[in-house]
DOZALUM-631268 format. One record per residue: x negated, y, z of N, C-alpha, C in turn. Coordinates in pm, whole numbers, plus 50000, padded with zeros to 5 digits. Each point is the difference from the previous one (the first is absolute). Layout:
% DOZALUM-631268
XYZXYZXYZ...
END
This chain:
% DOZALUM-631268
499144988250000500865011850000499105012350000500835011249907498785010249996500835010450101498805007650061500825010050050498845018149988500785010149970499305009849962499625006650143499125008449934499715008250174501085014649963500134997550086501025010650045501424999650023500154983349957501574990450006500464997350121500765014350037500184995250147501274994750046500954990149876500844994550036499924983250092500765001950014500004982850100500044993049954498484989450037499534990449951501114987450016499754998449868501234984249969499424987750090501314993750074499814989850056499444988749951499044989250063499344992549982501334985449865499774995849960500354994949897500254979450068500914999050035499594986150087499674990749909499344993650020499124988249931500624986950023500764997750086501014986949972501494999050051500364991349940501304998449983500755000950160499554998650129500115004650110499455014550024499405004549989500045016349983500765000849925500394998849905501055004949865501195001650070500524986650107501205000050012500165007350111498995002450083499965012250144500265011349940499415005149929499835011649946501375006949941500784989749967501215005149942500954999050044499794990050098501554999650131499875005650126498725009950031499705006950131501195007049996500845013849892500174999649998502014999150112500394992149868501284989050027499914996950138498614992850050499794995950089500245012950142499705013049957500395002750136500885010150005500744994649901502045006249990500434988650132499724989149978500544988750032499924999250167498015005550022499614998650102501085009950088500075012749959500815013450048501304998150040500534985749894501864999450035499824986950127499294996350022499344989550069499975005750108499355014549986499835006050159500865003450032500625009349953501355007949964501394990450106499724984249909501234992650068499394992350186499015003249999499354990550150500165014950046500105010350012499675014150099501485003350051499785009150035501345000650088501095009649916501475002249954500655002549895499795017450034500695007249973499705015049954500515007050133499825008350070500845009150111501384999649950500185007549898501655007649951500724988149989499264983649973501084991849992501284996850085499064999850115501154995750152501035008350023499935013449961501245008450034500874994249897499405000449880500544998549842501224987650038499144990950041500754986449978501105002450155499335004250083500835000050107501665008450000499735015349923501115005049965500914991349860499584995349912500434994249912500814985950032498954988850114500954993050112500925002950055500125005050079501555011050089501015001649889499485010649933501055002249861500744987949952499064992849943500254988149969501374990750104499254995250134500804999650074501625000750045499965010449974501095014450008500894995849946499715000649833500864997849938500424984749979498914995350036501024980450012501014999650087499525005150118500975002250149501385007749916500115008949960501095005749957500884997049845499094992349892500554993049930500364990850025499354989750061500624982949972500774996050158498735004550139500874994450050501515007050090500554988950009500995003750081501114989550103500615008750094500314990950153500714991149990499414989349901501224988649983500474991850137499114999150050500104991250131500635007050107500255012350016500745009550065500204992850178498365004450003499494991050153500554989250038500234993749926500574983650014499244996850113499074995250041499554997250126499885003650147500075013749964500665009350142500884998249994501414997349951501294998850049500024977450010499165001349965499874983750063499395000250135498785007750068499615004850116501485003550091500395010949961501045009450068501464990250017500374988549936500814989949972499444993350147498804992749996499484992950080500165006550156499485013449970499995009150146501725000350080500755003049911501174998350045500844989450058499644987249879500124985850080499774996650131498245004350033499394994450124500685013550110500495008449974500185012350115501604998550073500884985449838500644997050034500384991050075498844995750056500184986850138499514983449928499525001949848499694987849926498554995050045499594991949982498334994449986499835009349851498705009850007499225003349905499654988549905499974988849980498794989249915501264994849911501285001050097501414993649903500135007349890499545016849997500435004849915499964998049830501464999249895499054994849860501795007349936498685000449837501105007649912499994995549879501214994949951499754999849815498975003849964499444998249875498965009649907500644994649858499775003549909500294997649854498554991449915498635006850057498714995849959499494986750089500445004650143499304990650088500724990550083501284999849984501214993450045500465001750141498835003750059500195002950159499125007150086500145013750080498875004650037500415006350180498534998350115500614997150090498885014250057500055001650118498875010650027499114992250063499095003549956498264991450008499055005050064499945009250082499025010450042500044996550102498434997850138500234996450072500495009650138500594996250135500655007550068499585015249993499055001750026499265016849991500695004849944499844996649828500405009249850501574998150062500544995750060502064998750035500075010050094499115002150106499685014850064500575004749927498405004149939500105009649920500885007649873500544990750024501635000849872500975001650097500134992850127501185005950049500965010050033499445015849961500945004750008500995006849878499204990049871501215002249849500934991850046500464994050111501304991449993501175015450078499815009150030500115013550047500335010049886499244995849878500235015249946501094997649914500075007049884500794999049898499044994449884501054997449888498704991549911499935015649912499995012150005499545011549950498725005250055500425002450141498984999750104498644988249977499934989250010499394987549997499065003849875501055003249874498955000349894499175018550008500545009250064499155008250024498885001350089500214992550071499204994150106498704992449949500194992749875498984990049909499225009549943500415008349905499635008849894499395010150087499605005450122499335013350076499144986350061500054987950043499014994150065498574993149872501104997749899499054990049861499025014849964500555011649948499225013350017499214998050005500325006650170498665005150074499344990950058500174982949984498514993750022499574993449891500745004849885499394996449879498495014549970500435011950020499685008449984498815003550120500154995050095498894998150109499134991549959500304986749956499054995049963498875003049893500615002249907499495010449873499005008850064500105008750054499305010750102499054995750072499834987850039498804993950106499594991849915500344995949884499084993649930499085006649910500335011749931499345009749894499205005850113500215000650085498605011550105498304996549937499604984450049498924998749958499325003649890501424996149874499274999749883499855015449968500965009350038500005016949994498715001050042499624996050096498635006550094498594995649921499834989549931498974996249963499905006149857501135004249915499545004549894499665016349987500685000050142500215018049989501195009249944501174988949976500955003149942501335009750110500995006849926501155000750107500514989250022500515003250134500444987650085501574998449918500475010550056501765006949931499954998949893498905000649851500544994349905499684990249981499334992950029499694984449986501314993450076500405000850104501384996750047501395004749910500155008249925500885006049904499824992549883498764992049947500364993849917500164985750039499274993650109500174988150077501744994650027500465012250044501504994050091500954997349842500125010749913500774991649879499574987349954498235000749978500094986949965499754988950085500214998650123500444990050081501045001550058501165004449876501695003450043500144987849879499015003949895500144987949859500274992350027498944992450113500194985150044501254993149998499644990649914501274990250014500554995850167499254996950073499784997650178500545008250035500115017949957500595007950100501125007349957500184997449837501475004849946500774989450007499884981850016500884994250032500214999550109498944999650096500185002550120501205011550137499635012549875501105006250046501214999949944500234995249878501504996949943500534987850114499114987650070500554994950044500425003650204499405009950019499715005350122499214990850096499264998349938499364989950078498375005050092499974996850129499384999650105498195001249966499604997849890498854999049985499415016149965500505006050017499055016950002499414998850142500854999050092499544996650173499114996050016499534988149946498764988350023498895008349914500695002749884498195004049940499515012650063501335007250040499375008150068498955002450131500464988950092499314995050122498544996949977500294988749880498674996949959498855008049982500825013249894499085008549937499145009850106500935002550083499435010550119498784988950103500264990850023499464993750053498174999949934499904994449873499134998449925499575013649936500825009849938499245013049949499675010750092500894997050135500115014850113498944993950096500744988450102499054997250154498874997549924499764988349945499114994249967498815006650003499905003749840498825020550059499355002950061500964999150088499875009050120499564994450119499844984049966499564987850089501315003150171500915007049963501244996550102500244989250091500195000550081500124990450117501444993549969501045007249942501094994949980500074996449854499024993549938500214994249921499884985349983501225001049884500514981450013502085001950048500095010050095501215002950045501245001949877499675004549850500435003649929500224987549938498954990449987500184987049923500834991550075500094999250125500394992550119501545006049959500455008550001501705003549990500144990449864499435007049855500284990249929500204986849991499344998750058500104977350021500754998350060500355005750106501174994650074501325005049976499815009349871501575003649960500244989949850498684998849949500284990349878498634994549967499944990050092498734987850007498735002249886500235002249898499085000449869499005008950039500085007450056498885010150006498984998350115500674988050078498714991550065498604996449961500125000949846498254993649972499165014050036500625010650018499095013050051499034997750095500914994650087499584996950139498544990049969500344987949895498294995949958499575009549962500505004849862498725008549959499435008350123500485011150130499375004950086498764988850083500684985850021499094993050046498514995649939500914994949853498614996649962499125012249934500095012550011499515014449958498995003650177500094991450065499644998950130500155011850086501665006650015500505009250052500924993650084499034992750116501214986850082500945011350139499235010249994500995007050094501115004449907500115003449878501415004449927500344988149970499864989049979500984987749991500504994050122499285003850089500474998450175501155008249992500025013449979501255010050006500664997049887500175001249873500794987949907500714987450065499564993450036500934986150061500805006050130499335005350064500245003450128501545005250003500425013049902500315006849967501244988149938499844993949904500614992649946501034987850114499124998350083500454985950122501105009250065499215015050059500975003150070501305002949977500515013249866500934997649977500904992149953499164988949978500954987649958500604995850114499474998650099500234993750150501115012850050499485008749995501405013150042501364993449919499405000149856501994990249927500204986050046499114995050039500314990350043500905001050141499625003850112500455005050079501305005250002500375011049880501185007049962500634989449956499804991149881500984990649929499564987150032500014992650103499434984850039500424992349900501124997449974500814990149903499365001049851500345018249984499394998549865498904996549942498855004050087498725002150030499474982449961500764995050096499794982350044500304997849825501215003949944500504991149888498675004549878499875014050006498845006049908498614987449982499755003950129498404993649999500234983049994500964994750009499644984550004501164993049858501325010149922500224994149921499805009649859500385010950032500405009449878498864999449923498645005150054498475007049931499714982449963500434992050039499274990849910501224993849872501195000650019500504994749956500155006249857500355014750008499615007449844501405002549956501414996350069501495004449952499635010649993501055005949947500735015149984498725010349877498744993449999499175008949909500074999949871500714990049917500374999449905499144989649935500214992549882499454994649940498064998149938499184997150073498394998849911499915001549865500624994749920499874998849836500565011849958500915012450079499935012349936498835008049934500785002449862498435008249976499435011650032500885009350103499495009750056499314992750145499684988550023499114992750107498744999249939498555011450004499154998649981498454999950054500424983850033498914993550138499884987349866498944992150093499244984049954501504994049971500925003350133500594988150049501315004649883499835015249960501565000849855499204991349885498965002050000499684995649842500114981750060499724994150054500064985650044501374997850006500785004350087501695001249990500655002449853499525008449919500384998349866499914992449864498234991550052499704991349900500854982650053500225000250103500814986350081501315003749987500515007949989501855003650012500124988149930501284992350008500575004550145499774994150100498644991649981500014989250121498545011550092499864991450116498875012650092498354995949991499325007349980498524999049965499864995050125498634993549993499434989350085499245011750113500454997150105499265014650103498244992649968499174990550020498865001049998499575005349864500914999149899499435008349859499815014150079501355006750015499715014250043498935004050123500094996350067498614998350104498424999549937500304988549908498915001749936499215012749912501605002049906499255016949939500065011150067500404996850149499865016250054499024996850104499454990049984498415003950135499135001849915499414998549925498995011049885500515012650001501005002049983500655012349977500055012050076500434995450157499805005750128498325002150021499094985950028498735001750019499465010149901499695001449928500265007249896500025019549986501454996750052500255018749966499565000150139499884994450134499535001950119498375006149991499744993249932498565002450005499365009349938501095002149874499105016649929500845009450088501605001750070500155008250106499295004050103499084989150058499105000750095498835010249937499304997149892499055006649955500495011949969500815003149946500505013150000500225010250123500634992650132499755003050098498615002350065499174995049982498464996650072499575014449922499745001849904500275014449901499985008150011501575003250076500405011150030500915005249876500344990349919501314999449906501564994450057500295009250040501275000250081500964999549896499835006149890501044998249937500284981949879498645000949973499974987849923500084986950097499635003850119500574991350121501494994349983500695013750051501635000149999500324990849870499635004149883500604993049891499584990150006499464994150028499184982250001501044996250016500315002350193500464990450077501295001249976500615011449958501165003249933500804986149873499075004249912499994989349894500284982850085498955000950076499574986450054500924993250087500905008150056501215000850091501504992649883499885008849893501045001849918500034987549900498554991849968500374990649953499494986450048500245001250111499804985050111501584997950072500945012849991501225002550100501024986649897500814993250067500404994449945501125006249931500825014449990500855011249961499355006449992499725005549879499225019549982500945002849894501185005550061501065008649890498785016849914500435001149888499095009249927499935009650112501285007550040499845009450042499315002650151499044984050046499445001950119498475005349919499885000249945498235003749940499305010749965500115007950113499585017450016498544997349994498814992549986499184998349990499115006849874500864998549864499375009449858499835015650055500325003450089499895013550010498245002850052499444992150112498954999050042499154996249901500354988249977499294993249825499205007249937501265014149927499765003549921499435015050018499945002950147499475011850023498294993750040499944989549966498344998050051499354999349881500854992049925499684999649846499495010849957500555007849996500005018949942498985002950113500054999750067498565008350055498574996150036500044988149953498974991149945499054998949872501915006949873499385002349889499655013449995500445009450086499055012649983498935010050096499814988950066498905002550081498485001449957500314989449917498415003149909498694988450116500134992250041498774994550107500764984749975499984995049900500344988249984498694991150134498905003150017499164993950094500744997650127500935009050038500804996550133501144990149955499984995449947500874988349959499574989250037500554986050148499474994250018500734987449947501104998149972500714989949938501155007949895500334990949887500895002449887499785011549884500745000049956499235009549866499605012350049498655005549899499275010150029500425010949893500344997549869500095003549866500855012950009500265012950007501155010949989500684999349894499584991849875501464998549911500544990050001499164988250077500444984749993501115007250138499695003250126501225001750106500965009649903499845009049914501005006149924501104993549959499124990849922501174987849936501074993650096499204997350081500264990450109501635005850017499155016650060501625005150049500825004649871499685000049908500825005849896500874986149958499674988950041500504986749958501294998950159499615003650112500494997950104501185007850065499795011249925501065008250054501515002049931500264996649847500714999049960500984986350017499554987550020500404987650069500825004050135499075008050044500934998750168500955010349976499585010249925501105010350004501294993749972500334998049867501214985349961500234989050075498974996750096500214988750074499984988249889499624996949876499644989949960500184989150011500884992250049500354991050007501014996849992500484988349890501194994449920500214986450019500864995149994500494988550018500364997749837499175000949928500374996549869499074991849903500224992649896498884991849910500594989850112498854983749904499744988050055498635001349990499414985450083498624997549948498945010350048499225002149967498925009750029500435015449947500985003549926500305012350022500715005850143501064990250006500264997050154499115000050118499174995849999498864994950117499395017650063499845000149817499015017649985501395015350067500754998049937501005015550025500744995850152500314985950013500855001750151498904997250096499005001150015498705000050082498995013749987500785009449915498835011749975498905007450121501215003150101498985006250078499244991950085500384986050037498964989250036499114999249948499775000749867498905000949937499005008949950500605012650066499545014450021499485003250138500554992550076499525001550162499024989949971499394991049948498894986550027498865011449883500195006649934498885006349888499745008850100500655007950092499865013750052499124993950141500214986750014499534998650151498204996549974499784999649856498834993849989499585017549919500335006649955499425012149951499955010050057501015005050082500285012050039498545000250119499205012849960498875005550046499675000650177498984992850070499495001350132499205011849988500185006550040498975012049991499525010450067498734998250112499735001350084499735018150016500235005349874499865018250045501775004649973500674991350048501695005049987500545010850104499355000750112499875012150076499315009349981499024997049941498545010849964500935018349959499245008050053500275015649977499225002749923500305006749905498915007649886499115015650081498884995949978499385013050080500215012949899499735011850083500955011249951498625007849909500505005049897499045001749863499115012650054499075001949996499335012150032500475013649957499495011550008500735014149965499045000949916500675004449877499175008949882498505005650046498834993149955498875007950024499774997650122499954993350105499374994850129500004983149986499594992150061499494987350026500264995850152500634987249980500404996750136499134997850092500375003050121498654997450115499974991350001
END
């Protein structure tokens, strides 16, 4: 190559001499478009997204809540409560109580003495009263809960608290769990609420009275007993001491109050399973609906079901625990949540307030940006994207049909079973879920 003096353009690159240089040389390149969308998708997604998607969620929300659904069930189950309350206030045994159904042929009140307390005084009101009474309680501990769960994640990104809760409460109004829930007036805002304060408020705060919140739950509707493990095996044995404790005693106070009933509860009703309606319903989404539905009409073999729910339990127990050990309170809650919901031998849809936690860990996992604090389940911010972009529309509809044969069957009347077993193995442990973002320096100074 000739070159003149005084050629002071830029010297041409070396000329590669084999067919491996040849092919470097021309896909460097290509090669780091590829590398860039590569980074691009492993880094953490953009600031403006989370509001973006978060106001666009709500919206979204909003308008499902106000297009599609509506109060078909017109608290069918509170006036089955308030039916029951009246019976027993009328001098009957509580456990006799039972009513037609059209779906389930017969339905009796199932809750143990506590939760009949605690209902006792709709046998008093009016059924106007009764259902206003539902609708100011489903609210405001739907809406409490919401509130003690968004705190953490507000605090660690640096976000508002008030609008992160403004877009949170519509879309955990979406929930299939808490719009059937309140069409049917049913008792479960109470419990998650207990739960939630328990686990997002004392907890924290390492409270002496914590566990007290889980302890009412269990003893007003048994399921929410596996808390009480998760506190144990999270090795918080003084809040599972106050959990049971809590739980024995007021049971023993109804016991006391209702001997007879109390006696008939604990030794025939809770095992026997009348009055709850049929297993093979397809709004029953536990081990024991999808087993009850593939045997209809004859009854699945209890050591089958035993069998698929001790993996199952051991299992979500154990990434709950780690989540706990952590200091992931929230991916905690949803574990054992999940883990509760499909070992119960009844998990009607609308008991599964759990997607709300789920999916608020999800999201602040994917935009945290420190995939390294991730100690179990996906790390990826568009893979958890998917995750929830796949998850939230299922529960919103509640997803599940009693329709098809065969494996279309198996797949649509089992949906969220099979959404709670993906979520119990993905949804993010992640040990900076409390973490505070330190506060940015001032223009032109440097932090001490």
């Amino acid at each position: 190559m000739i070159v003149h003096v005084g050629d002071t353009s830029r010297p041409l690159p070396p000329v590669p001499t084999t067919a491996t240089g040849y092919r470097e040389a021309v896909s460097t390149p290509r090669s780091g478009r590829w590398r860039g969308l590569a980074a691009r998708l492993a880094g953490p997604p953009p600031r403006w997204l989370a509001p973006t998607i978060g106001v666009a969620a709500a919206l979204g929300a909003l308008i499902f809540l106000l297009a599609k659904v509506r109060l078909e069930n017109r608290f069918f189950d509170l006036m089955v409560y308030r039916s029951a309350m009246r019976w027993w206030a009328d001098g009957h045994p509580l456990y006799d109580y039972s009513q037609p159904d059209p779906w389930q042929e017969k339905l009796g009140f199932t809750y143990p003495p506590v939760g009949a307390f605690l209902l006792r005084p709709l046998a008093y009101l009016s059924e106007s009263a009764t259902i206003g009474v539902s609708i100011v309680v489903s609210v405001v501990c739907t809406a409490l809960a919401v509130w003690w769960l968004t705190g953490a994640v507000a605090r660690r990104h640096g976000w508002s608290r008030p609008f992160l809760f403004a877009v949170a409460l519509p879309v955990t109004a979406g929930l299939g769990a808490v719009w059937i829930g309140f069409d049917f007036g049913q008792i479960n805002p109470l419990l998650w609420a207990l739960v939630v304060f328990d686990l997002a408020v004392l907890a924290p705060r390492r409270s002496r009275f914590l566990g007290v919140g889980i302890g009412l739950a269990t003893a007003i509707k048994l399921v929410p007993g596996l808390f009480i493990v998760y506190l144990l095996l999270s090795r918080r044995v003084r809040a599972a001491i106050v959990a049971g404790g809590t739980a024995a005693l007021v049971t023993l106070a109804a016991h006391l109050a209702a001997p007879g009933d109390s006696l008939r509860y604990w030794t025939t009703t809770v095992w026997g399973g009348d009055g709850v309606g049929h297993l093979w319903f397809f709004t029953n989404q536990s081990i024991s609906g999808v087993l009850a539905r593939l045997y209809q009409p004859n009854p699945y073999p209890t050591w089958l079901w035993l069998g698929l729910c001790l993996p199952v339990l051991v299992y979500g127990l154990w990434r709950a625990r780690l989540a706990a050990l952590n200091n992931d309170e929230l991916t905690g809650m949803a574990l054992t949540g999940f883990t509760a919901s499909l070992v119960s031998p009844v998990t009607w849809v609308h008991h599964i307030f759990w997607w709300m936690p789920a999916l608020l860990a999800i999201v602040d996992t994917a935009f945290a940006g420190s995939p390294g604090s991730v100690r179990s389940g996906l790390r990826n911010p568009w893979a958890l994207g998917f995750v929830a972009l796949l998850t939230y529309p299922i529960v919103a509809i509640s997803a599940a049909a009693n329709t098809g044969t065969g494996l279309v069957s198996l797949v649509l009347s089992n949906w969220l079973v099979w959404l709670m077993l993906l979520l119990l193995v993905t949804v993010p442990v992640d040990a900076d879920r409390t973490a505070v973002p330190a506060r940015l320096p001032v223009s032109g100074r440097t932090p001490s």
